[in-house]
C-alpha positions in Angstrom: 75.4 93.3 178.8 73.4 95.9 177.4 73.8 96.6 173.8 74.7 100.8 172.7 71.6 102.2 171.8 73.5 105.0 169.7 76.3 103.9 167.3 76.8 107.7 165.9 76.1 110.2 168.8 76.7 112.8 166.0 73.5 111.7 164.9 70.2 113.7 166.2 67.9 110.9 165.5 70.0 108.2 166.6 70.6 109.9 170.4 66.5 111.1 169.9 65.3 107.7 169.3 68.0 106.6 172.0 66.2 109.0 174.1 62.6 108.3 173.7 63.3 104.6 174.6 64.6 105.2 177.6 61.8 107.4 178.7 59.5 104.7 177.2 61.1 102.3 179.6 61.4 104.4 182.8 57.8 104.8 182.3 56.9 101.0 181.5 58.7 100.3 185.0 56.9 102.9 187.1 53.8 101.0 185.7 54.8 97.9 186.7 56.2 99.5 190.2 52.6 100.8 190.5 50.9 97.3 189.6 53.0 95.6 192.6 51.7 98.3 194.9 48.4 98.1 193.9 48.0 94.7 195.5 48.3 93.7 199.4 50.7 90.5 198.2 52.8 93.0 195.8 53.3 95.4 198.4 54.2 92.7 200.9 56.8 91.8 198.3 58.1 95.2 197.5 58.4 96.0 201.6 60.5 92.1 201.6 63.1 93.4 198.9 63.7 96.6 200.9 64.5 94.9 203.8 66.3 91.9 202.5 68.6 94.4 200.7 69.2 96.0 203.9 67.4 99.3 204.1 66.8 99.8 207.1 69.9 98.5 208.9 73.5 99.8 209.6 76.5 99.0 207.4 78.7 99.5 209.8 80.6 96.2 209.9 83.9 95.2 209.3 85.6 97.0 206.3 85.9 94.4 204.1 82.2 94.0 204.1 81.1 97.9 203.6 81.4 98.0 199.8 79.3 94.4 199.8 76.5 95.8 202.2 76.9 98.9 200.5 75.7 98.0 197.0 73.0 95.6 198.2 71.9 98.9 200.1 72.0 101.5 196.9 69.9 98.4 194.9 67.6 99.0 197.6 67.5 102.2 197.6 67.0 103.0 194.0 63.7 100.4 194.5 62.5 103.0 197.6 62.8 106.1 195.3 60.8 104.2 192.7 58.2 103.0 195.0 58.2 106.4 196.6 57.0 108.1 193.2 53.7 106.5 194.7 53.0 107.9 197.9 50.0 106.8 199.2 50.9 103.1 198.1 54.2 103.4 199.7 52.4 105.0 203.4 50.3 101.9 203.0 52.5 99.5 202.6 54.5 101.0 205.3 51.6 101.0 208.1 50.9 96.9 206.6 54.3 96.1 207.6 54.4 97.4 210.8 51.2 95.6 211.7 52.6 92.4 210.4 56.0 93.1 212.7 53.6 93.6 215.7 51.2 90.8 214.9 54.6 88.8 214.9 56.2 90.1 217.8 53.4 89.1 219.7 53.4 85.9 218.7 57.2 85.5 219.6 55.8 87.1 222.9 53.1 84.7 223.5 55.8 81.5 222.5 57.7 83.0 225.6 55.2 82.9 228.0 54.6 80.7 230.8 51.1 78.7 230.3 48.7 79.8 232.7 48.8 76.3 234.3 52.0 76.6 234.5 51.5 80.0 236.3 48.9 78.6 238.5 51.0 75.7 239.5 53.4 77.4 241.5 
């Protein structure tokens, strides 16, 4: 649990030191946000986390699972709109995903085929 940060909120200094720490933080994490984009293996990482939080699917499932899938989504969500303070990170890491769905894809696609002995055979 995180401790109080201001024990008197009477007290200017108290809620001003309060304040610059947490700007001082929020600016230590965009750092490290940008860091993890900077690289193609942090970037891979960073796309992983939105999807395994469910960012790009549906929640709509049965009720008793919409508050579940719903937090795991907001997580998410709250990571997008920090990696999205770095655009041109974000539109590549975007376009790297996308080529690593259709490198997969065809792969499934080329599992599925028929050899073409198999072809000629018949």
């Amino acid at each position: 649990m995180e401790r109080a940060q201001v024990k008197n909120a009477a007290d200017v200094d108290q809620v001003r030191r309060a304040g610059r720490r947490d700007r001082r933080r929020a600016d230590e994490r965009q750092a490290l946000v940008g860091h993890q984009l900077a690289t193609y293996e942090g970037r891979w990482f960073v796309w992983e986390e939105l999807e395994r939080h469910g960012l790009f699917e549906s929640i709509t499932v049965q009720s008793s699972m919409i508050y579940a899938l719903s937090g795991r989504r907001d997580a998410g969500l709250e990571l997008l709109a920090e990696v999205q303070a770095h655009p041109s990170q974000f539109l590549l890491m975007q376009g790297e995903a996308m080529k690593r769905d259709e490198r997969d894809n065809r792969e499934t696609d080329a599992a599925h085929t028929p050899s073409a002995q198999l072809q000629g055979a018949k």
